[in-house]
N, C-alpha and C positions, 0 to 999 in steps of 0.2 A: 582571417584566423587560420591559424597552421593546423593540421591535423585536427584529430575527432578525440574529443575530452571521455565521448563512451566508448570507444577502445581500449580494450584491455584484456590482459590476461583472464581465461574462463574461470569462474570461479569468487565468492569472497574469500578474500586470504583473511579476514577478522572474523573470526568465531567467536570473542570472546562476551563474554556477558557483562555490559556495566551498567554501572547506576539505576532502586524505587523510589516512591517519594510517598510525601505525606502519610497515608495509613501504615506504614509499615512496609517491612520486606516481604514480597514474594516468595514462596517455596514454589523450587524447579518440578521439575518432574520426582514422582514416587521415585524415592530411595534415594537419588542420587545424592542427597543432601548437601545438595549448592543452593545457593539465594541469590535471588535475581537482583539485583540493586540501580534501583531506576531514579532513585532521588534527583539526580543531576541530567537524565535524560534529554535529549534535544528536544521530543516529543513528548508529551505523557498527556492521556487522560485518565485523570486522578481520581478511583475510588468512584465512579461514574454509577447512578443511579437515578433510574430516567425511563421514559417511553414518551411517546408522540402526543400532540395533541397538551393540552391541558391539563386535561380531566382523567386521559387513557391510563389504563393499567402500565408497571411500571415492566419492562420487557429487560432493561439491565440490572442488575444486583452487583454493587459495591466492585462494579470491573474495572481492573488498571489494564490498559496498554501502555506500553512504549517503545521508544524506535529511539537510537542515535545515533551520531552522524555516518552515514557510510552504511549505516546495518541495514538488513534486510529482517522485517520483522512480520510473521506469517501468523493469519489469524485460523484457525481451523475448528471443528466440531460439527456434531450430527446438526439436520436437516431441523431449523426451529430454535437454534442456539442462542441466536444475537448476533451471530458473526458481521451481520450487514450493520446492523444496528448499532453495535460498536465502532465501525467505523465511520459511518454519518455521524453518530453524536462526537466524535474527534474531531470532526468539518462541522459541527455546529448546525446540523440537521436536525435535532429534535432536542425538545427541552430537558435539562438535568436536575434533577429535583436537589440531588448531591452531586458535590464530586468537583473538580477542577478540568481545566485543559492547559497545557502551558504549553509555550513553543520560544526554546531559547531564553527560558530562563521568565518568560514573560507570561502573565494572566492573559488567556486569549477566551475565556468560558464566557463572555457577554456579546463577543465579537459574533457578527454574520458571517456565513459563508463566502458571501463576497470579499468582503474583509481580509479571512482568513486570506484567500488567494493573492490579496494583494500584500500581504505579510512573507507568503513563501509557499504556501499549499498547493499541490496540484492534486485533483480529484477526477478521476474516471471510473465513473458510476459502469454497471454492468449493463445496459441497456442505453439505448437511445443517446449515447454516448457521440453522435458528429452525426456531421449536417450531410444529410442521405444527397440533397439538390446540389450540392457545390463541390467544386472539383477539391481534389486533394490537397493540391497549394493553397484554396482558399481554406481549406478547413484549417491548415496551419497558421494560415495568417491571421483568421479568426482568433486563434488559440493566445497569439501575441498581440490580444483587444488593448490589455493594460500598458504597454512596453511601449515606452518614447525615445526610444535609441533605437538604431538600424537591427531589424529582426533580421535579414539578408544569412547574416553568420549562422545563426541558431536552425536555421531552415537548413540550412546547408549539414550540418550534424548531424539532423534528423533524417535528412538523405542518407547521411553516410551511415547509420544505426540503422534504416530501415530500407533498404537499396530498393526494396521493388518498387516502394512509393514516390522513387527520384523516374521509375520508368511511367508511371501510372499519374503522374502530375497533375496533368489535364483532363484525367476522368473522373466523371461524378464518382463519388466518395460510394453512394447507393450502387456502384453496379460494381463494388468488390466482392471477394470472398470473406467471409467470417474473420480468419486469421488477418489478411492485411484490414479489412476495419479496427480491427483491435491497434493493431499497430499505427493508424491514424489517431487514433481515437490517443495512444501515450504519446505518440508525437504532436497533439495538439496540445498535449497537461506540460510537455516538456518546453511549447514554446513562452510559456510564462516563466524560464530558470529556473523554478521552482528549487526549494532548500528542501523539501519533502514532496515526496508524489504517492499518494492513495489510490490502489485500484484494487476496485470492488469484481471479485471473479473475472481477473482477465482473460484466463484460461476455456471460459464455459463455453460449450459447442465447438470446441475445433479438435484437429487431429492429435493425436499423441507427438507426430512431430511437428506439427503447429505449435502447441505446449511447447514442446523443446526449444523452439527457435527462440518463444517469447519468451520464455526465463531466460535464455543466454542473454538477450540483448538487456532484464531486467538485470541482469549481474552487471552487467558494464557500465548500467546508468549508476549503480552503486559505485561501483569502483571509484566512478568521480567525485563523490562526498556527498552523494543524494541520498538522503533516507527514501527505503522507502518500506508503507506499510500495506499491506496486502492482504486479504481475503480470500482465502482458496479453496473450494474442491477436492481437488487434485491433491489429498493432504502429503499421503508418501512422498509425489515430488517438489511438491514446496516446502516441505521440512528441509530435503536436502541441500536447498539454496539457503537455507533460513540462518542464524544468526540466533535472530529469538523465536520463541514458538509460542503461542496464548492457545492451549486447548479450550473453549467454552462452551459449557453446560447451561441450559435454562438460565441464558444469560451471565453467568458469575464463571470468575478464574478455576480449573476442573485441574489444568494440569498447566505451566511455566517450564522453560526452560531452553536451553539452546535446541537448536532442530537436533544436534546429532545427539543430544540427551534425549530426548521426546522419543527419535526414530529406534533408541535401543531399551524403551521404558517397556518393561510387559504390559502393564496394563492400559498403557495407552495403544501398543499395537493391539492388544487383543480387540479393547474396545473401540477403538480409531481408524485402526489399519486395516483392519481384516486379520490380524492373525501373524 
């Protein structure tokens, strides 16, 4: 295969906000008075209310996310929000009392997690995230469990998206730094092709230019038609890759809207950003 499909110019060039579904539209950010319109969305989970367990209290309230194709779509909010939570019950991690998931058009809300993956989903949880004992190539090759065509090509991308890991090949996975874990850990989500990739605070514990590297290289998996949806910390700089924005409160939609709406909204800076 000729060149690297996650090569690309820095940056999303689609900012634009499309397609709610089922409960109604979205309102964006305070004031701007745009609506999010996600009905047609590649990804959506629909109206989503749920918590873990059976019996457990319910942790989301009536929350939509969505992502479509090529977007980058950023989940953010104080410490206790749902933000994680949201995106497990997307991946089919915890039961939904209400709500939908769809992906491409299709009912995926009964499907397992496993499932989900063999549909299109790639998921990178914030921890415990690759195999500390096995070298780097094995963690990749792990990664392309489900794939019955020559995975050879896709390895090779992931090299070229992640160069220190084409130098580090051969060493156990456990004796990296934080920031190249992380980037095993999306290069192992990437070698399933995934149509969507979920990752749960990529950014946590590494350097500010750690950060930097990893969203550049998140912008370029975009570039090539890869949703993806994300969880962040780091909210100021993941707005400004973002696409969509989901502020969430005690679980429920607080504030919608494009990152560069969110990031000029007052009261989401005040209360969000710092100021």
């Amino acid at each position: 295969m000729s060149g690297n499909p996650y090569q690309d110019d820095r940056g999303n060039k689609d900012a634009s906000i499309v397609n709610p579904k089922g409960s109604g539209t979205l309102v964006s950010a305070t004031g701007t008075g745009h609506e999010m319109h996600t009905q047609e969305a590649f990804l959506i989970g629909d109206s989503m209310t749920g918590g873990y367990g059976k019996s457990g209290p319910d942790i989301l309230h009536d929350c939509t996310i969505a992502v479509d194709k090529g977007e980058i779509a950023v989940i953010v909010g104080p410490n206790g929000a749902g933000k994680s939570t949201g995106m497990k019950a997307v991946f089919g991690m915890l039961n939904l009392r209400q709500g939908s998931v769809r992906l491409g058009g299709e009912d995926i809300t009964d499907l397992s997690p496993q499932a989900r993956v063999r549909k299109g989903m790639g998921f990178v949880p914030q921890t415990h995230n690759i195999f500390t004992s096995m070298t780097v190539e094995e963690n990749l090759e792990m990664g392309g469990f489900i794939r019955e065509d020559d995975i050879q090509d896709t390895i090779e991308q992931v090299y070229e998206l992640f160069p220190i890991l084409r130098d580090k090949r051969n060493q156990p996975a456990g004796e990296l730094s934080g920031g190249q874990r992380q980037q095993v850990a999306v290069g192992r989500a990437l070698m399933t092709k995934p149509t969507v990739l979920m990752l749960d605070e990529p950014t946590a514990g590494v350097s500010p230019i750690v950060m930097d590297e990893l969203f550049d290289r998140i912008i370029e998996v975009a570039r090539t038609g890869i949703s993806i949806l994300m969880v962040e910390q780091n909210a100021r700089q993941a707005l400004e890759i973002a696409d969509k924005g989901y502020v969430l409160v005690q679980g429920s939609n607080a504030h919608t809207g494009s990152g560069k709406d969110l990031l000029a909204d007052p009261e989401v800076r005040q209360s969000f950003l710092g100021g």
